[in-house]
Biopython code that builds the backbone (N, CA, C, O; Angstrom):
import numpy as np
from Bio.PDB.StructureBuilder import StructureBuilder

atoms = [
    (1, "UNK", "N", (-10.084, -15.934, 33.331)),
    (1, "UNK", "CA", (-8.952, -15.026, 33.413)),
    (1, "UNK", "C", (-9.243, -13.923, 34.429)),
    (1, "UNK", "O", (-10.448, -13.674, 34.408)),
    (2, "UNK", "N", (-8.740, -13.351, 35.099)),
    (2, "UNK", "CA", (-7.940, -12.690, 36.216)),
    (2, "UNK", "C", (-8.229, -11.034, 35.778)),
    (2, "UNK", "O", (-8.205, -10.902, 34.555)),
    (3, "UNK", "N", (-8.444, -10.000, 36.385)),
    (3, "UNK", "CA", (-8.506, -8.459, 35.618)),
    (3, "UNK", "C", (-6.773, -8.227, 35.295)),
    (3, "UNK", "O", (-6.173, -7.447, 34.556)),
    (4, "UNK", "N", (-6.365, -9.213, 36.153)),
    (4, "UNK", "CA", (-5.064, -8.563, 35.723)),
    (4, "UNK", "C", (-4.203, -9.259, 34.707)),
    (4, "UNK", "O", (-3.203, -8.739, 34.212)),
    (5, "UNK", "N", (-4.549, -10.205, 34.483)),
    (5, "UNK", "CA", (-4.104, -11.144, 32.587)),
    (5, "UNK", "C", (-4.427, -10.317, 32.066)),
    (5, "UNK", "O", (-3.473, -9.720, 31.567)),
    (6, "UNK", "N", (-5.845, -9.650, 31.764)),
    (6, "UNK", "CA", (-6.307, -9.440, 30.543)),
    (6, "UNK", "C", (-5.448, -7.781, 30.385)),
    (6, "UNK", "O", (-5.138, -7.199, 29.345)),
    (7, "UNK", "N", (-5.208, -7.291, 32.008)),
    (7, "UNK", "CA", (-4.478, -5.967, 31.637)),
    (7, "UNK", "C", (-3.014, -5.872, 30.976)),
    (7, "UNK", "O", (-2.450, -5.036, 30.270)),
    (8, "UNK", "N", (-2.554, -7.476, 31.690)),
    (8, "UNK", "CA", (-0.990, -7.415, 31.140)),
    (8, "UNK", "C", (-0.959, -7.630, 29.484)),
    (8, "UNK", "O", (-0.013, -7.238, 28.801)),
    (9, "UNK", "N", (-2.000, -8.234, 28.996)),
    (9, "UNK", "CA", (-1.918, -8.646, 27.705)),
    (9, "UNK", "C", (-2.475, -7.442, 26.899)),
    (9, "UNK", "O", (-2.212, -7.360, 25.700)),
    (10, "UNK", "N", (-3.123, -6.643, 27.425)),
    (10, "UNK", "CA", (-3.369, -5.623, 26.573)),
    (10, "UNK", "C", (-2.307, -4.328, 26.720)),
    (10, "UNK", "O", (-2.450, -3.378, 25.950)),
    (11, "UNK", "N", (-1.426, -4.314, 27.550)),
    (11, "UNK", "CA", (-0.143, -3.970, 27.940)),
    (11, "UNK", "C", (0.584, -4.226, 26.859)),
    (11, "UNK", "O", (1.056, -3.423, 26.054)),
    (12, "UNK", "N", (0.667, -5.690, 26.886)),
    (12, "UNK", "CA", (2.031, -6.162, 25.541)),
    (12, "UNK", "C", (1.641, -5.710, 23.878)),
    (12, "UNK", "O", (2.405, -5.347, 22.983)),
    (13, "UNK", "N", (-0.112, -5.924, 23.867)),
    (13, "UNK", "CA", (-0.272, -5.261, 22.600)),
    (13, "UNK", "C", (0.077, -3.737, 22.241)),
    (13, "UNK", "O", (0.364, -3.325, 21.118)),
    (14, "UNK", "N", (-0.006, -2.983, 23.420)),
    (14, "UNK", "CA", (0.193, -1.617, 23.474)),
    (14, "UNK", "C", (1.935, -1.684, 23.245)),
    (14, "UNK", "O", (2.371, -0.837, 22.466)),
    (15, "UNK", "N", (2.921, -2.611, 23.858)),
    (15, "UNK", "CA", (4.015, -2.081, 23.975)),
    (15, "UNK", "C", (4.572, -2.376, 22.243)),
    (15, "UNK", "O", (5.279, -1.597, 21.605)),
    (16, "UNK", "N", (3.953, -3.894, 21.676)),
    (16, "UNK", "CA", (4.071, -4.232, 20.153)),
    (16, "UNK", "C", (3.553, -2.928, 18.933)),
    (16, "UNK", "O", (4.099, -2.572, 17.889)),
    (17, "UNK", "N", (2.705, -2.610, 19.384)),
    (17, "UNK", "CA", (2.115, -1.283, 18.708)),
    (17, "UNK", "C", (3.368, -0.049, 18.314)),
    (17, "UNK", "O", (3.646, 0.652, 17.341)),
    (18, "UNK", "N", (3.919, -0.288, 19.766)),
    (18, "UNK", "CA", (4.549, 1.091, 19.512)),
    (18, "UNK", "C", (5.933, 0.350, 18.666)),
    (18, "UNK", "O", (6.739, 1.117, 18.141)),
    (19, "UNK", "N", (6.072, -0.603, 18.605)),
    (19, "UNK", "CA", (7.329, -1.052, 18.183)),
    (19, "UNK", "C", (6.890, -1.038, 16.407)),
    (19, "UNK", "O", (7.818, -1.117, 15.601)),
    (20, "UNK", "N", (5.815, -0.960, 16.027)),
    (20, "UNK", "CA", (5.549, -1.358, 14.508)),
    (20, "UNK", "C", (6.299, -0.162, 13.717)),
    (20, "UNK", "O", (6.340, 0.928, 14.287)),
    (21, "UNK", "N", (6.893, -0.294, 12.449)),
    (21, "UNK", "CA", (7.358, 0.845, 11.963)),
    (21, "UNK", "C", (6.799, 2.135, 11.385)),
    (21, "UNK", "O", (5.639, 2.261, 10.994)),
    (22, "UNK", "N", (7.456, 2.802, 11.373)),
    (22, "UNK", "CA", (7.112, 4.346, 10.313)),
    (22, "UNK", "C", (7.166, 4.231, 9.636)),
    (22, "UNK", "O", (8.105, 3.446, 9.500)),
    (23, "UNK", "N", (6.585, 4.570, 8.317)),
    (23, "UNK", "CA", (6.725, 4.436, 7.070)),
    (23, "UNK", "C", (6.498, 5.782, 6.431)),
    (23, "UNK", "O", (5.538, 6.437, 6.837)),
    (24, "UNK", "N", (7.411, 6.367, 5.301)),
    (24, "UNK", "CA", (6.728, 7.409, 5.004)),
    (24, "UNK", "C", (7.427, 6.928, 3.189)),
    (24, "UNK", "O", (8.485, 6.368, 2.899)),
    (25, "UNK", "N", (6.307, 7.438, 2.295)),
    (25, "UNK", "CA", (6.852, 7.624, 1.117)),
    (25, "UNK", "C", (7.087, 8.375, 0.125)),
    (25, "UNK", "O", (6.028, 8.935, -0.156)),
    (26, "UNK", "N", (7.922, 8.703, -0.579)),
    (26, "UNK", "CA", (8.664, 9.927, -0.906)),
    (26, "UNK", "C", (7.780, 9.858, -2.568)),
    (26, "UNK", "O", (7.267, 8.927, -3.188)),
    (27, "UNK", "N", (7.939, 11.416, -2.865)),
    (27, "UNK", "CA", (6.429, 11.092, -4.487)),
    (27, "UNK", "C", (7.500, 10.040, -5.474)),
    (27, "UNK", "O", (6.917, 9.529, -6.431)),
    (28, "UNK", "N", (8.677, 9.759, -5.353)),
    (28, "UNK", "CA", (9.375, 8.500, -6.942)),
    (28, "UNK", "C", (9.166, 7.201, -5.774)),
    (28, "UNK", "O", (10.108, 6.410, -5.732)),
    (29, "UNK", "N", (8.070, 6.953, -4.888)),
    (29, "UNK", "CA", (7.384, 5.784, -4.334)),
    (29, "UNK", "C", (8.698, 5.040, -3.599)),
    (29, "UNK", "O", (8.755, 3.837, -3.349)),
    (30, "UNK", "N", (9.587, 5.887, -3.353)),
    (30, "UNK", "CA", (10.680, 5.139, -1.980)),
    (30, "UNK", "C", (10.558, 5.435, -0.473)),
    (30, "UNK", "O", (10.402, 6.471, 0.172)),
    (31, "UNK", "N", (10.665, 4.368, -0.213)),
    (31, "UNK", "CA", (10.184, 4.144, 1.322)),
    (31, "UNK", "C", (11.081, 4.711, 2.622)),
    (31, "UNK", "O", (12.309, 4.773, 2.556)),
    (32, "UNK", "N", (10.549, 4.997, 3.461)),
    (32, "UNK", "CA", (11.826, 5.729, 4.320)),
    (32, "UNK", "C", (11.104, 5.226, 5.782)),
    (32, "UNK", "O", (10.198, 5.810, 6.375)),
    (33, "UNK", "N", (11.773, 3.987, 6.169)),
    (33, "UNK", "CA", (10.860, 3.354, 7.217)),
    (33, "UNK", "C", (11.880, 3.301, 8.707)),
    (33, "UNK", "O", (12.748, 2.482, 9.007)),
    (34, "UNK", "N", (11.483, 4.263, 9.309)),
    (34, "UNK", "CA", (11.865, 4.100, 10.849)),
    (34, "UNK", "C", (13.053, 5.216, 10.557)),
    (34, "UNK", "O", (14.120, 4.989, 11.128)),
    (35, "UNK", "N", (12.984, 6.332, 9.774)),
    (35, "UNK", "CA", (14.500, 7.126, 9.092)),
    (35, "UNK", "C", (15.127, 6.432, 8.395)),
    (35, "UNK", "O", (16.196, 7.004, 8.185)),
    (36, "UNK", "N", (15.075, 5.205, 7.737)),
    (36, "UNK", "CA", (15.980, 4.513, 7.247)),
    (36, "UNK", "C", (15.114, 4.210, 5.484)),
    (36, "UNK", "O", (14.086, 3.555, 5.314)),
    (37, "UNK", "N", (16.016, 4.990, 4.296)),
    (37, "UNK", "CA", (15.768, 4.996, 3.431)),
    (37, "UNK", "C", (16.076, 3.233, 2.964)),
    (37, "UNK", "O", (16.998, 2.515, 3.351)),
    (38, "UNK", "N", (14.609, 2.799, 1.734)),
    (38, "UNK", "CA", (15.246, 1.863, 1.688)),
    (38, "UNK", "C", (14.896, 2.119, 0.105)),
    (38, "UNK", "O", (13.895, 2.578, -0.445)),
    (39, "UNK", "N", (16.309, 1.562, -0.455)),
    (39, "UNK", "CA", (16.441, 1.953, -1.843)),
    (39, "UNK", "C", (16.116, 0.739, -2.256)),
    (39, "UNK", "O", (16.134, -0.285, -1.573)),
    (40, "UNK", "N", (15.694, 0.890, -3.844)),
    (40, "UNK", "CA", (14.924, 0.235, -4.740)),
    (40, "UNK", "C", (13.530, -0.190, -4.505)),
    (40, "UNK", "O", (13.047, -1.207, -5.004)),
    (41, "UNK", "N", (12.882, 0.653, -3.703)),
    (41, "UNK", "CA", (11.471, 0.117, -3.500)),
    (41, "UNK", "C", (10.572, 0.626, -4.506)),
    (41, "UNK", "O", (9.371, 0.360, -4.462)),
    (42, "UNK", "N", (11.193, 1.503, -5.612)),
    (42, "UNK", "CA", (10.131, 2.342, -6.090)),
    (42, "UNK", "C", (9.436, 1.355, -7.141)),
    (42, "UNK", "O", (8.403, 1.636, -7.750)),
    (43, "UNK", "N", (10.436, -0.321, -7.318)),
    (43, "UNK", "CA", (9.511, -1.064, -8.435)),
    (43, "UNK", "C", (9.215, -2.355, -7.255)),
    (43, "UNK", "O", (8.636, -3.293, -7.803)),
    (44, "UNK", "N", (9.341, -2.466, -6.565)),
    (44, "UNK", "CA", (9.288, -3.460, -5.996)),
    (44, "UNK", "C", (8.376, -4.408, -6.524)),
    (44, "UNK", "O", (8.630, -5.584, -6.787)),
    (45, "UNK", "N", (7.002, -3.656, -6.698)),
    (45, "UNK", "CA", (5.821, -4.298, -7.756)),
    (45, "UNK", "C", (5.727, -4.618, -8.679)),
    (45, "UNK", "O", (4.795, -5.242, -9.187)),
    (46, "UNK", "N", (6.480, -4.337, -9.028)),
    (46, "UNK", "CA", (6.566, -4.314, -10.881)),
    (46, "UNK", "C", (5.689, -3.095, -11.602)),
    (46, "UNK", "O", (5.153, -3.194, -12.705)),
    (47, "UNK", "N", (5.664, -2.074, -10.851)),
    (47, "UNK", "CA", (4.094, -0.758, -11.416)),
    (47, "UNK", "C", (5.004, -0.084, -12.725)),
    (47, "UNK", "O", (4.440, 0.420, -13.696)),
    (48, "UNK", "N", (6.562, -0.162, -12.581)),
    (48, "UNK", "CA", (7.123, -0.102, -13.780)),
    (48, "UNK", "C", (6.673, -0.463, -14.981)),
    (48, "UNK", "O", (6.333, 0.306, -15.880)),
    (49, "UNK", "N", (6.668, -1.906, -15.011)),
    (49, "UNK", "CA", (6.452, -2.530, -16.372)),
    (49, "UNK", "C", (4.731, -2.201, -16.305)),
    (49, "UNK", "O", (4.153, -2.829, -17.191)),
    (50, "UNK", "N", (4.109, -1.643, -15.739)),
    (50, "UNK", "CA", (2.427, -1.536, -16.150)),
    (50, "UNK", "C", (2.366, -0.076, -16.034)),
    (50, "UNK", "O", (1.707, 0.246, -15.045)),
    (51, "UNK", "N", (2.761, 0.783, -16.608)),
    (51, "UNK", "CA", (2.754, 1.942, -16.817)),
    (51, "UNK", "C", (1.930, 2.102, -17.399)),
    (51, "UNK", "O", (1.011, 2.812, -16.991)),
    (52, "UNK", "N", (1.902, 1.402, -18.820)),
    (52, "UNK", "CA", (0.618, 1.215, -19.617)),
    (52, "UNK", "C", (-0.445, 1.595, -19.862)),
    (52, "UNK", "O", (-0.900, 2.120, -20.878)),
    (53, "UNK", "N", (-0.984, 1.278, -18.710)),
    (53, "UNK", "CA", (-2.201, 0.915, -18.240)),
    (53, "UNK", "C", (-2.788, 2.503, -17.216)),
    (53, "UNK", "O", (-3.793, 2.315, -16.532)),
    (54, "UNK", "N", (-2.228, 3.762, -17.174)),
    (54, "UNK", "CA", (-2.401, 4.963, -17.148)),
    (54, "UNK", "C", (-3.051, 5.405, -18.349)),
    (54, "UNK", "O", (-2.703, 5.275, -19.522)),
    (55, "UNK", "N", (-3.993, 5.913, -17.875)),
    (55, "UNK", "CA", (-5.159, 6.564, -19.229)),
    (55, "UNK", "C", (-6.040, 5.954, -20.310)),
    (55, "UNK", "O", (-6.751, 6.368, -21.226)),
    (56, "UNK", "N", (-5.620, 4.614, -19.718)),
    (56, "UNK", "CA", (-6.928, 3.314, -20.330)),
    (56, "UNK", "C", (-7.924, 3.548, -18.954)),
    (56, "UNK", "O", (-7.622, 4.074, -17.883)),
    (57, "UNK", "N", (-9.161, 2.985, -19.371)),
    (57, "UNK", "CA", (-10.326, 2.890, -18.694)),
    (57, "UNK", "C", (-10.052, 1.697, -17.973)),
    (57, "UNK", "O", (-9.453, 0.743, -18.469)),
    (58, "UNK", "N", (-10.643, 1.752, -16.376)),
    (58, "UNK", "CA", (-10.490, 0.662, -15.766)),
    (58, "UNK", "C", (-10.964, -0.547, -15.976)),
    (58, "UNK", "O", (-10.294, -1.392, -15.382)),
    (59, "UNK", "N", (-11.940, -1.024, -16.644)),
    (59, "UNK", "CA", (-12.159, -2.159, -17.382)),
    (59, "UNK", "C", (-11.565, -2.927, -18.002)),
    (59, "UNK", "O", (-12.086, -4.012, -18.261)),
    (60, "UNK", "N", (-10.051, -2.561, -18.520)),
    (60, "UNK", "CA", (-8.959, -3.263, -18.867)),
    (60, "UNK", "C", (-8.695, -4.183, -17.588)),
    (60, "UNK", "O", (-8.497, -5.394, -17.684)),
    (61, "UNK", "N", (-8.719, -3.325, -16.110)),
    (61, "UNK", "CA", (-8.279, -4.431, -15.287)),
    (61, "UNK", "C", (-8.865, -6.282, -15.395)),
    (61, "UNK", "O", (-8.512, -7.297, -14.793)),
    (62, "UNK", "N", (-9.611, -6.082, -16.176)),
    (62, "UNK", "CA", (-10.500, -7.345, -15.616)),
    (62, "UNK", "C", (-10.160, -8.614, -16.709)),
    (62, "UNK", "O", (-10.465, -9.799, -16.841)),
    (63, "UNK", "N", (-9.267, -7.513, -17.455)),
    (63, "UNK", "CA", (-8.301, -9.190, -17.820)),
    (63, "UNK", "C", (-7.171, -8.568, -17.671)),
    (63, "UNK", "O", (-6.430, -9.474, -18.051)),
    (64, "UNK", "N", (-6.512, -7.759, -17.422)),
    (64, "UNK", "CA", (-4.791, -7.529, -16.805)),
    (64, "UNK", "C", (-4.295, -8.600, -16.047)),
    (64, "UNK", "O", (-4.877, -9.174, -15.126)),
    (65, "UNK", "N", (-3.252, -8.815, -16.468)),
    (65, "UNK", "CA", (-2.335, -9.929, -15.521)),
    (65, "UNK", "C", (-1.651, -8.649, -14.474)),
    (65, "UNK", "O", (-0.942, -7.707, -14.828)),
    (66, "UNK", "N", (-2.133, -8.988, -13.110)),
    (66, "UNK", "CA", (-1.897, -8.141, -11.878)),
    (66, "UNK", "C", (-1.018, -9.450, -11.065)),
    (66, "UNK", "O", (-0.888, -10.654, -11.287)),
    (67, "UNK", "N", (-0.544, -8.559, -10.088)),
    (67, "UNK", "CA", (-0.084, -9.478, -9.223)),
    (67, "UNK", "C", (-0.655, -10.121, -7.961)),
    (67, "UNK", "O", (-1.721, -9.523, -8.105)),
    (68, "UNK", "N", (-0.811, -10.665, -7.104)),
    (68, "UNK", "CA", (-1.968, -11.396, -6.145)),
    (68, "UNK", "C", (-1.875, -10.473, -4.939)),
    (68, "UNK", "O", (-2.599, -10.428, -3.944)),
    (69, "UNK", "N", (-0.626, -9.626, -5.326)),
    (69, "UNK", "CA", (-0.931, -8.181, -3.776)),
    (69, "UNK", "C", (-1.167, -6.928, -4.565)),
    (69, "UNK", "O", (-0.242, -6.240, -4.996)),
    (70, "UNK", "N", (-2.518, -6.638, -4.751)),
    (70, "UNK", "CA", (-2.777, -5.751, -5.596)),
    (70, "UNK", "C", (-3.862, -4.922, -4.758)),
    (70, "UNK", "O", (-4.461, -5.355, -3.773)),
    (71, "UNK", "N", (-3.997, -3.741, -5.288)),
    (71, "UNK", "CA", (-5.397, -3.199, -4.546)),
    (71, "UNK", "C", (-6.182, -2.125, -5.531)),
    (71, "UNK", "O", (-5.740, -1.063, -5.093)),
    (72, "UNK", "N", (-6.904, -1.848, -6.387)),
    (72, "UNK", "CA", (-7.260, -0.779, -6.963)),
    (72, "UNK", "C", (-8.093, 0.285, -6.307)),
    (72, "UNK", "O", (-9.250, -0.043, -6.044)),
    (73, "UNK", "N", (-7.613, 1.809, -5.917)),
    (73, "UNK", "CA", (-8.457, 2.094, -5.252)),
    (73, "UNK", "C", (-9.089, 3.763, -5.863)),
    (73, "UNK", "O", (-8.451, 4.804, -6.023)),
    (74, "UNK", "N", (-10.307, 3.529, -6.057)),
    (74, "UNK", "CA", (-12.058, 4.498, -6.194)),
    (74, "UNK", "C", (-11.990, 5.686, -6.193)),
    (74, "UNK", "O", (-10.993, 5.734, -5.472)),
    (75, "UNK", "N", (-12.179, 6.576, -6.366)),
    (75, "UNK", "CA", (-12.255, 8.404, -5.460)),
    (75, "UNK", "C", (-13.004, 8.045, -4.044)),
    (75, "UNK", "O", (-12.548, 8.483, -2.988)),
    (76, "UNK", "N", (-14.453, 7.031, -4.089)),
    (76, "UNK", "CA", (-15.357, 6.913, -3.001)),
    (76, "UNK", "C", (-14.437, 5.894, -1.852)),
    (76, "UNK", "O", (-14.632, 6.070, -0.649)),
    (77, "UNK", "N", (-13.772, 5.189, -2.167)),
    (77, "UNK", "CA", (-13.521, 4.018, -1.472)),
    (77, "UNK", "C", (-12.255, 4.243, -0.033)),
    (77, "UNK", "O", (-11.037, 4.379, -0.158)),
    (78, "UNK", "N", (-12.783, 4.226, 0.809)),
    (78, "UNK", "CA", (-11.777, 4.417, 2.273)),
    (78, "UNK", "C", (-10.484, 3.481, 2.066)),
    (78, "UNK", "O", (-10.631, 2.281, 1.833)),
    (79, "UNK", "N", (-9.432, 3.970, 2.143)),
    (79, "UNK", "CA", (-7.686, 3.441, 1.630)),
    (79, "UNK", "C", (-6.989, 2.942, 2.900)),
    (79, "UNK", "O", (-6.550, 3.630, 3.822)),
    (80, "UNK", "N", (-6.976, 1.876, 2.794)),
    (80, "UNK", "CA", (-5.666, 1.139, 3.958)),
    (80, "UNK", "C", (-4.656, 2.447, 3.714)),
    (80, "UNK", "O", (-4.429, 2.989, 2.633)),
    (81, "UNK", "N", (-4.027, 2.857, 5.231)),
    (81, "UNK", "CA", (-2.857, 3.685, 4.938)),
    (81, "UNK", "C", (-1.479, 2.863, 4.771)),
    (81, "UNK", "O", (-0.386, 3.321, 4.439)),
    (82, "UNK", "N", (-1.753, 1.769, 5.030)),
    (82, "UNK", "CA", (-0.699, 1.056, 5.473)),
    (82, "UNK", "C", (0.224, 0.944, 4.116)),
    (82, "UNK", "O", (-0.165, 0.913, 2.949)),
    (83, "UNK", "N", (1.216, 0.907, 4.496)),
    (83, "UNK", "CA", (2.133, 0.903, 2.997)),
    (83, "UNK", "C", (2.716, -0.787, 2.723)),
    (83, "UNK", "O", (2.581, -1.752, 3.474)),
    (84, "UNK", "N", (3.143, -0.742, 1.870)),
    (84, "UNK", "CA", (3.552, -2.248, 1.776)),
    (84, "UNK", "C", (4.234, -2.066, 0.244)),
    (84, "UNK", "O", (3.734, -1.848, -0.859)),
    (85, "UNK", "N", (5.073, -2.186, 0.527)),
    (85, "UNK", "CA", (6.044, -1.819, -0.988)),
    (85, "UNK", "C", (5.753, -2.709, -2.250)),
    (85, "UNK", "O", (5.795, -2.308, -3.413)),
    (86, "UNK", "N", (5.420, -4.118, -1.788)),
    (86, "UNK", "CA", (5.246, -5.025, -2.380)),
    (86, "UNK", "C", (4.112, -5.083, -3.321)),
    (86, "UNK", "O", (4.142, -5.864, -4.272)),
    (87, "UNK", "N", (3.277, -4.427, -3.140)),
    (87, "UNK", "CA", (1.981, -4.102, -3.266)),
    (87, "UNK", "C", (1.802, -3.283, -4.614)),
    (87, "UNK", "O", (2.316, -2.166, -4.687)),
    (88, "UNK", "N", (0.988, -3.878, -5.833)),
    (88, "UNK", "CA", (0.929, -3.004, -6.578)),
    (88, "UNK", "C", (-0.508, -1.741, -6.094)),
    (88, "UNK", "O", (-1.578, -1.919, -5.513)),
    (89, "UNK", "N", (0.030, -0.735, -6.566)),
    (89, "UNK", "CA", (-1.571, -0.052, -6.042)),
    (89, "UNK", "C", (-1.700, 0.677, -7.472)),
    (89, "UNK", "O", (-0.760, 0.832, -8.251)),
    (90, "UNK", "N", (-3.076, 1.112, -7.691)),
    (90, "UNK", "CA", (-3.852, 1.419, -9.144)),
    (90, "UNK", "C", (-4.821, 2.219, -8.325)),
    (90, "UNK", "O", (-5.444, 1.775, -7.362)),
    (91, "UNK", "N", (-4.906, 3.752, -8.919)),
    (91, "UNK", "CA", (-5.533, 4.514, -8.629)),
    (91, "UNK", "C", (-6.660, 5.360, -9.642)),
    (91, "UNK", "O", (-6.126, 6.195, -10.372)),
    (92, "UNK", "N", (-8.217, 5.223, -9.762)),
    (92, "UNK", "CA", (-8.562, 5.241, -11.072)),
    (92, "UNK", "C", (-9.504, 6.766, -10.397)),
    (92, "UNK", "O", (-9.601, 7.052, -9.203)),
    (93, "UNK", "N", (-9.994, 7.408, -11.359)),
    (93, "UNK", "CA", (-10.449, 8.498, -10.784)),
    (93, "UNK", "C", (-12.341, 8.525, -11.232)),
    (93, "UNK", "O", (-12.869, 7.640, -11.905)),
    (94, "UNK", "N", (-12.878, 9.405, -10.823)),
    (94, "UNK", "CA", (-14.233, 9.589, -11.265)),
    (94, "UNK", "C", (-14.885, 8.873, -12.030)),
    (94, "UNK", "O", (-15.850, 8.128, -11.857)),
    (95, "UNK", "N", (-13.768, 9.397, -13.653)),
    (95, "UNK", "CA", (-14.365, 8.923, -14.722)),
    (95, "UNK", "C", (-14.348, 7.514, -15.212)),
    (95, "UNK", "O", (-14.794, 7.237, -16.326)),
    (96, "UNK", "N", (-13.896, 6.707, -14.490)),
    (96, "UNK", "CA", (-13.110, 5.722, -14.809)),
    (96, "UNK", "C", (-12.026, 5.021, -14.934)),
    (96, "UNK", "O", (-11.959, 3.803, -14.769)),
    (97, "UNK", "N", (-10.965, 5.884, -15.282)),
    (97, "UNK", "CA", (-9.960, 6.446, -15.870)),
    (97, "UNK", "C", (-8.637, 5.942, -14.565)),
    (97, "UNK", "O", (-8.647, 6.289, -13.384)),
    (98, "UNK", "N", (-7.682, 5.127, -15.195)),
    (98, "UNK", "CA", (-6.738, 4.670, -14.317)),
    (98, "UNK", "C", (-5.695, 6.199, -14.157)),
    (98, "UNK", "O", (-5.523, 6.981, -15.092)),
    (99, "UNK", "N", (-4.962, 6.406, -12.464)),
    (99, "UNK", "CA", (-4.495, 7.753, -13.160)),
    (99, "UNK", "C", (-3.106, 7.398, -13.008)),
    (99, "UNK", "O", (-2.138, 8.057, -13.388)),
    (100, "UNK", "N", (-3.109, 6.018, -12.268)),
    (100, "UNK", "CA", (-1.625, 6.055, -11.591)),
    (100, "UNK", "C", (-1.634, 4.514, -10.975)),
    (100, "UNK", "O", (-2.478, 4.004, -10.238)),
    (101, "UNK", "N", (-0.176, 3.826, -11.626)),
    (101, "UNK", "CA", (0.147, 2.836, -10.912)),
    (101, "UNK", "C", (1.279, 2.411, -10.146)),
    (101, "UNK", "O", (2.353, 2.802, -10.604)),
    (102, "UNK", "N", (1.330, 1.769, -9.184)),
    (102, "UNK", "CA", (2.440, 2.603, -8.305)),
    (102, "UNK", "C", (2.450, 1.166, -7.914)),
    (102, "UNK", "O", (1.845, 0.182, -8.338)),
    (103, "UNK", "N", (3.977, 1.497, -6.276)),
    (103, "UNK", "CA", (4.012, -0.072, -5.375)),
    (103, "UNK", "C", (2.683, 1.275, -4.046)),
    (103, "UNK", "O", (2.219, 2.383, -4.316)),
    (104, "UNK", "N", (2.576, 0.649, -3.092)),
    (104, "UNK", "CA", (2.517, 1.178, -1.966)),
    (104, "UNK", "C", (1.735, 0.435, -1.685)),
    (104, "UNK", "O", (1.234, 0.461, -0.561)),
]
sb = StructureBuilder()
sb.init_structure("model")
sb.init_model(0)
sb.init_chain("A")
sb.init_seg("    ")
for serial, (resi, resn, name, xyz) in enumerate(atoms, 1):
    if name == "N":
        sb.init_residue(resn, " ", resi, " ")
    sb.init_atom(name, np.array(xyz, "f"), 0.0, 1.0, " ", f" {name:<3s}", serial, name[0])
structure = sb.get_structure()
């Protein structure tokens, strides 16, 4: 390859980059992607029906029926920012202790 393939192609990744969306999420977990609110995302996961599971010890997870886009995440552990509505997320703190289950 050519200096100048490899520049055009790292060109197109740069121009795809900028095209990926915004995402921002509001604290009742609705999504507002590119300015454009999108309603009903706040269960998208189902973190509704596992409410539950707030203020049990995380060790319950390990027989919980979760869903296969799941992520539980640590106080220590570095967090994808990336949002994904679909996504259940489980947030457990210090002690163990689940504090919050959400989509994102």
């Amino acid at each position: 390859m050519t200096p100048l393939t490899h520049a055009t192609g790292a060109l197109a990744l740069l121009v795809l980059a900028a095209c990926a969306p915004t995402t921002i999420v509001d604290d009742g977990g609705n999504a507002l992607v590119n300015g454009d609110f999108v309603a009903g995302t706040e269960n998208a996961c189902g973190a509704n029906t596992r409410q539950n599971l707030v203020g049990q010890n995380a060790s319950v997870l390990n027989t919980a029926i979760l869903p296969d886009n799941n992520r539980t995440i640590y106080p220590d552990v570095v967090e994808n920012s990336r949002y994904d509505v679909g996504r259940l997320t489980i947030r457990v703190d210090a002690t163990g202790t689940i504090t919050s289950v959400a989509c994102g």
